[in-house]
Structure formats: structure tokens, C-alpha cells
Backbone bond lengths (Angstrom), bond angles and torsions (degrees), N, CA, C in turn:
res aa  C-N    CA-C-N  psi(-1)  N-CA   C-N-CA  omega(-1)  CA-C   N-CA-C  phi
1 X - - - 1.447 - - 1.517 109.22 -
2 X 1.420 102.46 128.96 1.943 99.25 -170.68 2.102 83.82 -97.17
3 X 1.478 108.01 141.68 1.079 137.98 153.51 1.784 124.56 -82.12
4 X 0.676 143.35 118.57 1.757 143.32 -151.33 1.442 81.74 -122.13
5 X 1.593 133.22 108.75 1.197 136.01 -179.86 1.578 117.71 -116.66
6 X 1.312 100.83 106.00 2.075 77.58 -170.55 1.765 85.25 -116.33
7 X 1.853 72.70 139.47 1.236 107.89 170.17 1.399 140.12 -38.45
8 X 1.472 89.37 -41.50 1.676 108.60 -162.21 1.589 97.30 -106.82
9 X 1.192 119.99 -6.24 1.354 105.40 162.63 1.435 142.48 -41.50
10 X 1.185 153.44 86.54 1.675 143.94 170.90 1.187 119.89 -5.94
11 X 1.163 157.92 71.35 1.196 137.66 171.93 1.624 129.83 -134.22
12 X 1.305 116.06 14.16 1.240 137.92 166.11 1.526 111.62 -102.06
13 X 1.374 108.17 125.51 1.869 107.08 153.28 1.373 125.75 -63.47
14 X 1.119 109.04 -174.20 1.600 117.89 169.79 1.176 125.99 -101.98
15 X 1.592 113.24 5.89 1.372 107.42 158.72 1.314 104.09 -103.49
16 X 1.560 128.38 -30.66 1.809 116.51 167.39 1.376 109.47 -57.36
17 X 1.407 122.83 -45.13 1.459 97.10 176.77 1.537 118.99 -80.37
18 X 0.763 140.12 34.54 1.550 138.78 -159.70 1.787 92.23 -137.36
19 X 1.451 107.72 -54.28 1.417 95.70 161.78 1.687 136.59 -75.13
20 X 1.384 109.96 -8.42 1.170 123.17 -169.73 1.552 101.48 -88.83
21 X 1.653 119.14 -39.71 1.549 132.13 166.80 1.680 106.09 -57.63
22 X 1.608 115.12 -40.51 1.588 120.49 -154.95 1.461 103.84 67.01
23 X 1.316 124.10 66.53 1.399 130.83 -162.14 1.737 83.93 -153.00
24 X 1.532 110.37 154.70 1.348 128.01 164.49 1.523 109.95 -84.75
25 X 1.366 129.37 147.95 1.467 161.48 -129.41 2.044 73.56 -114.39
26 X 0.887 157.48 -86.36 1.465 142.45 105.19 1.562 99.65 65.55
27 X 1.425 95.04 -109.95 1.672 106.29 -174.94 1.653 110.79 -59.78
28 X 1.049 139.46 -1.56 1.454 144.07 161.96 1.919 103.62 -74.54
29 X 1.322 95.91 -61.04 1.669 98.84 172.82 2.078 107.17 -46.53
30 X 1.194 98.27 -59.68 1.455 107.52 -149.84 1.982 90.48 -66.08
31 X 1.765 106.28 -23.29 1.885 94.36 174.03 1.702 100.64 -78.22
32 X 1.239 127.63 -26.28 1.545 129.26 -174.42 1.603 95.72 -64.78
33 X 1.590 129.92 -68.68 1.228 131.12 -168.65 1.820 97.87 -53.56
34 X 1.086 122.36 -55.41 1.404 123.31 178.43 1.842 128.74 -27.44
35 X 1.638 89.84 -37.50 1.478 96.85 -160.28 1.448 140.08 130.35
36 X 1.517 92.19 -36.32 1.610 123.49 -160.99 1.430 88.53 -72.06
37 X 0.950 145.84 -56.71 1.664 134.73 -119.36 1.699 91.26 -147.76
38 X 1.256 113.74 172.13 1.821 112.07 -168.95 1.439 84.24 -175.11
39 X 1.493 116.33 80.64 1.409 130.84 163.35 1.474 102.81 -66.43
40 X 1.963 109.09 144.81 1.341 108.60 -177.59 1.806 105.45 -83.94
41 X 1.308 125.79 141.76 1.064 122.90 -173.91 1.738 103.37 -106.73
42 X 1.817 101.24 152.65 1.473 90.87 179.71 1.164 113.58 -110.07
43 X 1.673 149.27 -179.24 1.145 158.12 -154.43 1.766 100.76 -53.62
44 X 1.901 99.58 -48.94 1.352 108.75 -179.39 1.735 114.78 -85.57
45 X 1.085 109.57 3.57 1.785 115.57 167.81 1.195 113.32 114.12
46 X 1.805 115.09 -26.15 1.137 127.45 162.50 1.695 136.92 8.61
47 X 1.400 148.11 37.85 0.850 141.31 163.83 1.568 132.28 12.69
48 X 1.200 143.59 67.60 1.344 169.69 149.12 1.471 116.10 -43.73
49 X 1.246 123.95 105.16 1.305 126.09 174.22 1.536 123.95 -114.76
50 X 1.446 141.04 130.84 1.297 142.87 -158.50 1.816 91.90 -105.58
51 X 1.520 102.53 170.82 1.224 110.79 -174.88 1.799 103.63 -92.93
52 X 0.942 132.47 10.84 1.223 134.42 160.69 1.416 115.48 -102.90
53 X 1.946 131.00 -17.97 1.238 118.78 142.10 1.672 128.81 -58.28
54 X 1.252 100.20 -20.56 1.558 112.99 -164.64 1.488 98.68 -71.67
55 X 1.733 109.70 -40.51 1.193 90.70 -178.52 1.877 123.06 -89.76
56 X 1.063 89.06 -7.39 1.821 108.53 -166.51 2.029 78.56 -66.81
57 X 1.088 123.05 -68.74 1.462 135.24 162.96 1.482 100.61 -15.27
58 X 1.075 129.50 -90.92 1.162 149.91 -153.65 1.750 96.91 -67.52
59 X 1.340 135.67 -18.37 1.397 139.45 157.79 1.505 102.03 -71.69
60 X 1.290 149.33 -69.68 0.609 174.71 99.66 1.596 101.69 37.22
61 X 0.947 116.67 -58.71 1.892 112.36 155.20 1.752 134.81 -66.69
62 X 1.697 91.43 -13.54 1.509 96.99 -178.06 1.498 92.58 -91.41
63 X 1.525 125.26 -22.32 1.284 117.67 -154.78 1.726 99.57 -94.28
64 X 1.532 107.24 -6.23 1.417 94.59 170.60 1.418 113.74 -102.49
65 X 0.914 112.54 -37.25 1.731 121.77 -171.70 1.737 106.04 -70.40
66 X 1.350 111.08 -50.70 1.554 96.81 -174.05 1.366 126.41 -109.95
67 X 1.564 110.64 9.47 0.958 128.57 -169.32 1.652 111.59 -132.32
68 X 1.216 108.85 -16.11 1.507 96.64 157.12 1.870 102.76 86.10
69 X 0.955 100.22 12.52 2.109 101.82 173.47 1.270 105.21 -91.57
70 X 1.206 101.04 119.66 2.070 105.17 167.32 1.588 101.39 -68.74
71 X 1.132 102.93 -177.30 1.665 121.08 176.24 1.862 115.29 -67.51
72 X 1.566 100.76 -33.38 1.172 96.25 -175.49 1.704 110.33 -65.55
73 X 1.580 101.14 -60.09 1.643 123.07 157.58 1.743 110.01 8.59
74 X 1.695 83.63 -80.98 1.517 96.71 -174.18 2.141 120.80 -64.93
75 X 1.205 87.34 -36.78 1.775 92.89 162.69 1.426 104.10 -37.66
76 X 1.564 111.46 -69.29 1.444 113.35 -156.63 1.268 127.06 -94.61
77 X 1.713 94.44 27.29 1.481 117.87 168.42 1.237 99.97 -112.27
78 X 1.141 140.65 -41.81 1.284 136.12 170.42 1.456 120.33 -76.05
79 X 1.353 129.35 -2.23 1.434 135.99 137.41 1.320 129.24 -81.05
80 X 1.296 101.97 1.78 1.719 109.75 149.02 1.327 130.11 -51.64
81 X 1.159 93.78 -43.31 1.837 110.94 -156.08 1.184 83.77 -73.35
82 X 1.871 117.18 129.68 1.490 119.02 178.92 1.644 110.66 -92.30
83 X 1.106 120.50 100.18 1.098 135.58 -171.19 1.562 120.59 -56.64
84 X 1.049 103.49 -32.95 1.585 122.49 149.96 1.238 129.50 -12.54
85 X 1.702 102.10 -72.48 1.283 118.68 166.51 1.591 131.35 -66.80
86 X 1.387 103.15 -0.92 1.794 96.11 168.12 1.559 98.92 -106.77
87 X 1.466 118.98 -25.67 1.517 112.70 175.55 1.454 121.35 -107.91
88 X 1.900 87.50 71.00 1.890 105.43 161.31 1.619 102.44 82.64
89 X 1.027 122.05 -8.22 1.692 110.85 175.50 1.662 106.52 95.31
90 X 1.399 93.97 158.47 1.556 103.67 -158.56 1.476 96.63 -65.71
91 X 1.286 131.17 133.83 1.067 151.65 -176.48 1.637 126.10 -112.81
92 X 1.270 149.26 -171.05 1.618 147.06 101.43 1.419 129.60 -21.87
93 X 1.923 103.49 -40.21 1.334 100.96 176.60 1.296 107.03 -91.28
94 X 1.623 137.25 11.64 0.933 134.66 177.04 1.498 124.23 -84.89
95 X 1.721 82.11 -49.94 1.752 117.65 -176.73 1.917 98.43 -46.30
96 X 1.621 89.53 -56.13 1.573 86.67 178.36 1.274 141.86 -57.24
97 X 1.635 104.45 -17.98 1.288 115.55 -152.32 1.889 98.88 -80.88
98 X 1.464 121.01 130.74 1.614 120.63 159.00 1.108 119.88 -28.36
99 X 1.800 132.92 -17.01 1.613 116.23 -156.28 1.950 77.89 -108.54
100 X 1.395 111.35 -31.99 1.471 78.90 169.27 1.497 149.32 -59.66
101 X 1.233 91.05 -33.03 2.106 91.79 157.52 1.326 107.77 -77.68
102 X 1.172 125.02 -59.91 1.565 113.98 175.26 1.248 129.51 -2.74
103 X 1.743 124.47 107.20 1.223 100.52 -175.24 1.491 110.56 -137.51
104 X 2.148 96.94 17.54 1.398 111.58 173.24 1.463 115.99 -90.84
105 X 1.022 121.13 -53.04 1.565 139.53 -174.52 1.846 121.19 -97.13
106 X 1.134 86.01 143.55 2.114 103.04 167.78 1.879 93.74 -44.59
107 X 0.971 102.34 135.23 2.101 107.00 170.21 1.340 93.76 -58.93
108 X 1.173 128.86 -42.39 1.448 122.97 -150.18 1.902 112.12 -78.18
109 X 1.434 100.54 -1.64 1.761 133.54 160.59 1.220 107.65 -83.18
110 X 1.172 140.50 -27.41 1.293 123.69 -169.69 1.463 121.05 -74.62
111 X 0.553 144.08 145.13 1.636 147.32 172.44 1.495 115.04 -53.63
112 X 1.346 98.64 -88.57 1.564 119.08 -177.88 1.697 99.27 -70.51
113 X 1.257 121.28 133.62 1.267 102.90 177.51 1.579 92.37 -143.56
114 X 1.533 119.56 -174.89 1.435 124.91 -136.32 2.122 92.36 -103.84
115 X 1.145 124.70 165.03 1.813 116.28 162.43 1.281 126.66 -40.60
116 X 1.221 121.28 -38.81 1.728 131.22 169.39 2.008 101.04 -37.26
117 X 1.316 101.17 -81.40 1.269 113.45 -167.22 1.496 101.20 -82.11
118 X 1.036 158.85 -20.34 1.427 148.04 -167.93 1.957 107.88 -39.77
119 X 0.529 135.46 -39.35 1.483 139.80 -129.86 2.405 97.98 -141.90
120 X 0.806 98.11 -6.19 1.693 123.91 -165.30 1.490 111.59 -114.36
121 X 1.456 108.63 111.58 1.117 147.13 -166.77 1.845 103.39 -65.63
122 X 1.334 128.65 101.66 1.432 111.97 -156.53 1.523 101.20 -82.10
123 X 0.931 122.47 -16.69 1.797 128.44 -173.79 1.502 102.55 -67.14
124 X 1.828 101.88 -29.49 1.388 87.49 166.45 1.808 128.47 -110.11
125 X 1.266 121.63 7.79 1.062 130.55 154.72 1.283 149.48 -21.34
126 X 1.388 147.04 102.73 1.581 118.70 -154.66 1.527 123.64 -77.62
127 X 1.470 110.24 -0.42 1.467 142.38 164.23 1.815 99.53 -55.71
128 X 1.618 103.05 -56.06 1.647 86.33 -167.12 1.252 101.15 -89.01
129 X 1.334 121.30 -27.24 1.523 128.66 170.68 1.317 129.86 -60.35
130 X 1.363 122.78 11.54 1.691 134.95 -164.44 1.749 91.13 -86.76
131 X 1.471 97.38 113.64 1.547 106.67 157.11 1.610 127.06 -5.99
132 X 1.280 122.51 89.28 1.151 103.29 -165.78 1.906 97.62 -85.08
133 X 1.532 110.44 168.25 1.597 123.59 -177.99 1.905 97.05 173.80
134 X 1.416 88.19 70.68 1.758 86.19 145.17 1.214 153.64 -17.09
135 X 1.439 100.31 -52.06 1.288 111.88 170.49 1.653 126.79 -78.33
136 X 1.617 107.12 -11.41 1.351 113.41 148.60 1.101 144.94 -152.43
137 X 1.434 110.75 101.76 2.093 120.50 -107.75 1.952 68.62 -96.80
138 X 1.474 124.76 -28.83 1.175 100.59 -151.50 1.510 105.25 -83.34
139 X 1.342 111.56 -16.86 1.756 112.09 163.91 1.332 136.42 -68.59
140 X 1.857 100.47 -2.51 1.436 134.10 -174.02 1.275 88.49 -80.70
141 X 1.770 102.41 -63.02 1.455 92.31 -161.65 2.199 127.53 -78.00
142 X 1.319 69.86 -26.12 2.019 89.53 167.39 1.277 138.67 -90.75
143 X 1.840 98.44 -13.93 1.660 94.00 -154.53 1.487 102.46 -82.04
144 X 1.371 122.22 2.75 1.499 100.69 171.72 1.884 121.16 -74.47
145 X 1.821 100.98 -13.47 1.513 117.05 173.51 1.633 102.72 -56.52
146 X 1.211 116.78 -51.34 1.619 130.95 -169.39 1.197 112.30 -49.67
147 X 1.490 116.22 -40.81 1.328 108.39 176.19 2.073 125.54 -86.39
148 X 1.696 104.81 -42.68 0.823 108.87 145.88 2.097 127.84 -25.56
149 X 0.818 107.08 -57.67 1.742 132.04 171.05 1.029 98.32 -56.47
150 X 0.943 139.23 -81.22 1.534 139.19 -176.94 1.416 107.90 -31.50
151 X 1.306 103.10 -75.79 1.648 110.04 -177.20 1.283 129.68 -36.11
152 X 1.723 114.56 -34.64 1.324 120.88 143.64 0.942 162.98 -56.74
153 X 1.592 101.00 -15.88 1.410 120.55 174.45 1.912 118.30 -95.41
């Protein structure tokens, strides 16, 4: 029997994932207010979590506990990732956009944001959706170059 599993689906609360992390219901809020994380919310406010937050979460716990990154740390590692490059290449509407100077926060934190994203749902984005793997944050942040590269050669 094939199972069709998507990732990005909602379907965890915030107390299953909070117990499933061993994390406080608390520190899930305080990574949502942060930036880090973009739980799906429901009509009634409901907190909704997909199995690709769980793990973005769960990076995000290795990167504090054994690795010694505060919260800010991880912001401005995840405002690395040039977002640019998954939406069509650096552009005018890029140049303009706030997350391009940005060099504290995820774009998908920013407030004011550039024509690309105005109107664009970031939960579904391939910016927030980029493979997460901790353990090799810099292929997180590049490896979509690697393949691109390849193809050229």
C-alpha cells in the first residue's frame, strides 16, 4: 500500500509537537514570535504544525543545545539563504525588496516585503520550504547552487 505523505501538510498541534520535541508549548510560541518557525493557523487561531516544521524545530534545537547558537545566531543564518535565487533571480524587485539588506531575520519576518512575495503565502514558499539538515546548514543555504552548477557543466 503506497502512503502519499506531504510534508508540508498541518497536522500536528502545539502540544504534540512540543511534547514530541520535549520542549515547552512556551518555547514553540517564543520560536513563532522569533521568526524561526510559521505554524499554520486555523480559522479559530489554532496552531497547526507540518512535518517539515517539526523538523526545521528540531534543527533549531540541535543548534541550541549542542552547538551553542542563540536565537539571534540562528535568525541570521536563516537570512542567509538568498531568497532571490529561488524567486526568479536577483532582480529590481529584489534589489528593492527589505529581506535583501536584511541580514538579521528569515525574509519571511519581515514586514514590508518586496513584489515577488507581497501577495504569497510564506508557509508555502520554497525559501521556507528548503530542505532543512542541520548538520549541513551550508548545503541548506547553497545546495540549490550545486545543482544548478552541475547542470552547467
Amino acid at each position: 500500500m503506497d502512503i502519499d505523505i506531504n510534508i508540508y501538510e498541518p497536522v500536528l498541534t502545539i502540544g504534540t509537537v512540543a511534547k514530541k520535541l520535549d520542549i515547552s508549548v512556551q518555547t514553540l510560541r517564543l520560536y513563532e514570535q522569533e521568526g524561526l518557525i510559521l505554524p499554520f493557523k486555523t480559522a479559530t487561531g489554532r496552531r497547526m504544525y507540518s512535518l517539515h516544521d517539526v523538523e526545521r524545530l528540531r534543527c533549531i534545537r540541535i543548534s541550541i543545545k549542542d552547538h551553542g547558537i542563540n536565537l539571534q545566531g540562528i535568525k541570521r543564518l536563516i537570512a542567509m539563504v538568498p531568497c532571490w535565487e529561488f524567486k526568479g533571480g536577483l532582480d529590481n524587485q529584489c534589489r528593492n525588496c527589505p529581506a535583501y539588506y536584511e541580514a538579521d531575520r528569515p525574509c519571511w519576518s519581515i514586514a514590508q516585503v518586496g513584489e515577488k512575495c507581497k501577495l504569497e503565502d510564506c508557509r508555502t514558499c520554497p525559501v521556507y520550504r528548503i530542505e532543512v539538515n542541520c548538520q549541513k546548514i551550508k548545503e541548506v543555504i547553497y545546495g540549490h547552487r550545486k545543482e544548478s552548477d552541475s547542470e552547467t557543466k
